[in-house]
C-alpha positions as CSV (number, residue, x, y, z in Angstrom):
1,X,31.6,221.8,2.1
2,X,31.2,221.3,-1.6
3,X,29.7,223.3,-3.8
4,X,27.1,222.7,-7.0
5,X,30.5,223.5,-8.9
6,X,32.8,220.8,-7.4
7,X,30.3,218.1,-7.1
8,X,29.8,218.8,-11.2
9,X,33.4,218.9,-11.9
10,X,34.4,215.6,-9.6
11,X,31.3,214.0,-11.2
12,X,33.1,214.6,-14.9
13,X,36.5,214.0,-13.8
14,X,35.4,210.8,-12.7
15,X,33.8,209.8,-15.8
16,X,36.6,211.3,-17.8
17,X,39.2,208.2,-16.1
18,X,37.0,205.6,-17.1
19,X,38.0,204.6,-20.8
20,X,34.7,202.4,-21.4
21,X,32.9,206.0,-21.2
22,X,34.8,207.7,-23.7
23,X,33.6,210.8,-22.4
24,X,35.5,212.9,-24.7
25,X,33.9,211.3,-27.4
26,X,30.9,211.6,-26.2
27,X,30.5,214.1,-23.8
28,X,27.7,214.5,-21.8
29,X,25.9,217.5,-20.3
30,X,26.4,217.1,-16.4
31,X,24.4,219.7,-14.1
32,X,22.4,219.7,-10.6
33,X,18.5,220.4,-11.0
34,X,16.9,222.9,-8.3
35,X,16.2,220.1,-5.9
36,X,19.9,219.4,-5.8
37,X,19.3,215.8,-7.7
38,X,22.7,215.6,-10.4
39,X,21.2,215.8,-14.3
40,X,23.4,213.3,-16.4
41,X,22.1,214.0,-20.3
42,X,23.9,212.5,-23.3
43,X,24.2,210.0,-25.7
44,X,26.7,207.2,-25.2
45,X,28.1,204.3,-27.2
46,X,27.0,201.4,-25.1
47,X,24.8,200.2,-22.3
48,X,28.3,199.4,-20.3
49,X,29.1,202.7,-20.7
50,X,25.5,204.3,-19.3
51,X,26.1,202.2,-16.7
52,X,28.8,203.0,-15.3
53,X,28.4,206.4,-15.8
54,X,25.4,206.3,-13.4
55,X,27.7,204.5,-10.8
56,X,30.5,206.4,-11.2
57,X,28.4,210.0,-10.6
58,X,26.3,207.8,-7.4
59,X,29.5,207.5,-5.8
60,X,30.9,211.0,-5.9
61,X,29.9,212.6,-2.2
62,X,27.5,215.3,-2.1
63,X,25.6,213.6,-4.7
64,X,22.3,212.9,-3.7
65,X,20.1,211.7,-6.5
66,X,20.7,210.5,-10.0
67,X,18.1,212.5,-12.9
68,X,18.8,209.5,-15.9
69,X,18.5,210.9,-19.1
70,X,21.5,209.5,-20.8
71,X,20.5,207.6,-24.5
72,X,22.3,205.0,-25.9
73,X,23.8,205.5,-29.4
74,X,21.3,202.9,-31.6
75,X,23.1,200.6,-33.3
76,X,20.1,201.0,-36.7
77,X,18.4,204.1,-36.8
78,X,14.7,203.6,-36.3
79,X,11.5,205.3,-35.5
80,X,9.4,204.4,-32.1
81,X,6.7,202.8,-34.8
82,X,9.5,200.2,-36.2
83,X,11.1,199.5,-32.5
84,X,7.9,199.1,-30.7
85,X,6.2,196.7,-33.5
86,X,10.0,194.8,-33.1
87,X,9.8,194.9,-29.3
88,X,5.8,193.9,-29.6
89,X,7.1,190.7,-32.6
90,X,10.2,189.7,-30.1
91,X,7.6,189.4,-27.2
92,X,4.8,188.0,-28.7
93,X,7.2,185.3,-30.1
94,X,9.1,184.4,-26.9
95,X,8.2,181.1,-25.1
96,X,8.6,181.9,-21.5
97,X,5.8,185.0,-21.5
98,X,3.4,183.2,-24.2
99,X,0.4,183.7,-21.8
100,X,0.9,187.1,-20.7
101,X,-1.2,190.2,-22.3
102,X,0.6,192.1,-24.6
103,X,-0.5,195.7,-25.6
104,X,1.1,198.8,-26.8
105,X,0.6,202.5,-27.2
106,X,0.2,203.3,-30.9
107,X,-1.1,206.7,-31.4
108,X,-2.0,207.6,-27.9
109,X,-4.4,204.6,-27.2
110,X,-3.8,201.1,-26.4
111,X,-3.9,198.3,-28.5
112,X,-4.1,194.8,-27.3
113,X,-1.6,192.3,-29.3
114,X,-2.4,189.3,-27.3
115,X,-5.5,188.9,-25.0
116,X,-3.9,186.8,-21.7
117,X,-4.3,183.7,-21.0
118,X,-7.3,182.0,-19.1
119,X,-4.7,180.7,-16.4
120,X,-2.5,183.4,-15.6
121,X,-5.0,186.5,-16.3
122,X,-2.4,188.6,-13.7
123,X,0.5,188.7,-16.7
124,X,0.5,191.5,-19.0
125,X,3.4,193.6,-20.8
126,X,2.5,197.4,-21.6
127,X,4.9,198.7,-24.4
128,X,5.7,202.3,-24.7
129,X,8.3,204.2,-27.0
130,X,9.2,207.8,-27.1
131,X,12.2,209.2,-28.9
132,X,13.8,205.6,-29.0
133,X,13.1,205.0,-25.1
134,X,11.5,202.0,-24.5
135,X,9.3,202.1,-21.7
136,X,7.9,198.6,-20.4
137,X,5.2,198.1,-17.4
138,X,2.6,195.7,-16.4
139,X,3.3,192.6,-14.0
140,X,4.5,189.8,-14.1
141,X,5.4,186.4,-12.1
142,X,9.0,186.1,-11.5
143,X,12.5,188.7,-11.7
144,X,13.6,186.3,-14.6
145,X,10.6,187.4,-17.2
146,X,10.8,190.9,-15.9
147,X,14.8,190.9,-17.2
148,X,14.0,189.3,-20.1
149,X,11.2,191.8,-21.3
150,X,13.9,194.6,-20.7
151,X,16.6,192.6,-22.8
152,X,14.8,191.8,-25.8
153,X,13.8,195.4,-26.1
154,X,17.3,196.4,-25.6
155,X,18.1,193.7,-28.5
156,X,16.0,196.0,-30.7
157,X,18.7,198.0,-32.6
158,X,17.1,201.2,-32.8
159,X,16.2,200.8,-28.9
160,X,18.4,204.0,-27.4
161,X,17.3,203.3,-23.8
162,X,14.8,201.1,-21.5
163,X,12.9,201.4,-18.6
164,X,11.6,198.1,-17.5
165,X,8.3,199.5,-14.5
166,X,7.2,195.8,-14.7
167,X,5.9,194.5,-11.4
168,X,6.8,191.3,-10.1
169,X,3.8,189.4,-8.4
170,X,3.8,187.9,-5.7
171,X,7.0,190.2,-4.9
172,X,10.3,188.5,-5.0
173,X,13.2,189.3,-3.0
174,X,16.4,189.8,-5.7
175,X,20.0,188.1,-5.3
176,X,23.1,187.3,-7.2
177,X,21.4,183.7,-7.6
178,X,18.5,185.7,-9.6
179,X,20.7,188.1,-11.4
180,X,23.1,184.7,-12.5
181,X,20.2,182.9,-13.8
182,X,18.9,185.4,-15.8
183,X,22.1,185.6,-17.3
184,X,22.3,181.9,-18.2
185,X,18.8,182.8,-19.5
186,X,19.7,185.3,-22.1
187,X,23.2,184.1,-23.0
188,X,21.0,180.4,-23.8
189,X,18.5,182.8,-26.0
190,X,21.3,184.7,-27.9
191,X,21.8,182.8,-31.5
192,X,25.4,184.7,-31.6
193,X,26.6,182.8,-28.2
194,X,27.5,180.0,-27.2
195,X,26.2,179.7,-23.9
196,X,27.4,176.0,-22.8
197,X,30.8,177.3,-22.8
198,X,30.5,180.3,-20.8
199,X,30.8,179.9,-17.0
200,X,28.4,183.0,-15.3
201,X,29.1,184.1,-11.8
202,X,28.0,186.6,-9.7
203,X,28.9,188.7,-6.2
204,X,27.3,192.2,-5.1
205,X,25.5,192.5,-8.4
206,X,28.7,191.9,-10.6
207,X,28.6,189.2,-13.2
208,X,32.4,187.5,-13.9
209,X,31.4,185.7,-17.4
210,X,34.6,183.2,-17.8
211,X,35.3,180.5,-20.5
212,X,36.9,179.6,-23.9
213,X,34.5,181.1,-27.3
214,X,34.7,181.0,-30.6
215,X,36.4,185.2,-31.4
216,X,36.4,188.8,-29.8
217,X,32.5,189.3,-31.5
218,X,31.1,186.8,-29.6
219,X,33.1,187.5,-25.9
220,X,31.8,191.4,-26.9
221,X,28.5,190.1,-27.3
222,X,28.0,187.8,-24.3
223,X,29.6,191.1,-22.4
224,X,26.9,193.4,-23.4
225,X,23.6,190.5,-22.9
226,X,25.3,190.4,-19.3
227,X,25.2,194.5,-19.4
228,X,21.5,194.5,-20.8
229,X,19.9,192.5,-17.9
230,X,17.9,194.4,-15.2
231,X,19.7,194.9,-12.2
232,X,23.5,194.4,-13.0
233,X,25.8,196.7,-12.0
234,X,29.1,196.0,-13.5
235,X,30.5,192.7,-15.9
236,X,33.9,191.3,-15.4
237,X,34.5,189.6,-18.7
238,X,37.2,186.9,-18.5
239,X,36.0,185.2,-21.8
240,X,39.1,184.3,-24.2
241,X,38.7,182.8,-27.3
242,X,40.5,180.8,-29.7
243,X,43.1,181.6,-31.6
């Protein structure tokens, strides 16, 4: 039967093998809380990294539940003032959620950025940051704005982590179809990518981004909008680019 102490130590061996965690460069504070639920705290250098973190420590046996409180290294220092007035800006300005409600927490009360629209009076977007977490509820009508929300705050450089709460009404059931077209979504948004020239396929919740780009910045880029968006587990990234 394993113990507290061999769960812990197969749960950090495990992250140690995987060189996109760099776990020795960033080690992490691994521990089980009282109701038996593994603690992963830390900072990391990238979302892909987070991730698979989580699933590595999900698959260890004995391991029951998964306390997240692993941060993301920000690429810009910022305080929760400048990231959630960025997040507010990005969402405010983006086409696909122009009649939703936007409001955000500014010193612990609500303020309303954008009043909804007479015709969809169900779609709002709640912004919350604490400690560079970006915390994002309300409702809205399809999986595809819900990921979106969650990647443009994760586009915020100072954002160190995001939890997207938004509901989706009417509820929609999820699939690799989903997943892929949100994808193609924010790959399309990104100014640094190409997105006509990247093929996007998915299986099990693991996007295969394949085609020929312009360098290694944008391939690295593509790879991590595919890592930002809601509900991906792992990115195969094919990309090459020209030499």
């Amino acid at each position: 039967m394993d113990t507290d102490g061999n769960i812990v130590r197969r749960v950090k061996a495990a992250l140690e093998r995987d060189p996109q965690i760099s776990f020795h460069k960033h080690p992490l504070k691994i521990d089980l809380g009282p109701d038996g639920a593994l603690v992963l705290e830390g900072e990391l250098g990238s979302i892909a990294a987070k991730k698979l973190a989580l699933e590595h420590a999900a698959a260890i046996p004995g391991v029951v539940g998964i306390i997240d409180r692993l941060r993301i290294a920000p690429a810009t220092p910022m305080g929760d003032g400048e990231i959630r007035d960025h997040v507010r800006n990005d969402l405010l300005e983006e086409p696909a959620i122009d009649t939703c409600r936007i409001r955000i927490m500014d010193s612990g009360r609500w303020e309303t950025s954008r009043e909804p629209h007479a015709m969809t009076p169900r779609c709002s977007i709640d912004v919350m940051v604490d400690d560079g977490v970006v915390t994002l509820d309300g409702q809205v009508s399809s999986l595809s704005h819900k990921r979106l929300a969650g990647v443009l705050a994760w586009w915020v450089p100072g954002t160190r982590d995001v939890v997207n709460g938004i509901e989706v009404v009417p509820v929609h059931e999820d699939s690799d179809d989903e997943i892929a077209e949100a994808v193609k979504l924010v790959l399309e948004k990104d100014p640094l990518v190409n997105a006509h020239r990247i093929r996007v396929t998915v299986s099990n919740a693991v996007v295969t981004l394949e085609g020929l780009i312009v360098n290694r910045a944008e391939s690295e880029m593509a790879e991590m909008d595919a890592w930002y968006v809601f509900g991906v587990d792992r990115v195969v990234n094919r990309l090459e680019h020209e030499r």
